[in-house]
C-alpha positions, 0 to 999 in steps of 0.5 A: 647203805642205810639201816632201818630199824622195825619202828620205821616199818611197822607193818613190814615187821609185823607181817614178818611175824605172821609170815613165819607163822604161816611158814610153820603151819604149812611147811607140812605139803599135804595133797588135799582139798582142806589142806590147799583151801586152809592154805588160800583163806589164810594166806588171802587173809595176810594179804587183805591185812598187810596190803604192803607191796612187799608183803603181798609178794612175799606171800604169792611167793609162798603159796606159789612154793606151796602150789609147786611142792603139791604138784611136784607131789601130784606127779610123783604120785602118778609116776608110781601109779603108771609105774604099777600097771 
């Protein structure tokens, strides 16, 4: 197996850097319309500046999780409100 050192890939290391970033500040799932569009600006933007293949998959990837984390959210929410009347 070859090894790859960051200076041979340095748009994928720099994207790591600013995919951790968008981890932590978004790692929080809220239920709002700011939260969700923050969470669309920011990660369109990694994928307009990082168009590596890699980087946009790992990015739809996140916002995939953060789209099934508010949704799972969503139905607990309606669970308890059925679960009320």
């Amino acid at each position: 197996m070859s090894s790859v050192n960051a200076s041979d890939i340095p748009e994928i290391q720099q994207f790591m850097g600013v995919f951790w970033t968008s981890i932590k500040k978004f790692y929080g799932v809220e239920m709002t319309d700011e939260y969700s569009a923050e969470v669309h600006e920011y990660l369109s933007e990694i994928i307009d500046k990082f168009p590596d293949p890699l980087c946009k998959e790992l990015t739809l990837v996140l916002y995939k999780h953060l789209s099934s984390e508010q949704m799972e959210m969503f139905r607990e929410e309606r669970r308890r409100s059925v679960n009320e009347q």
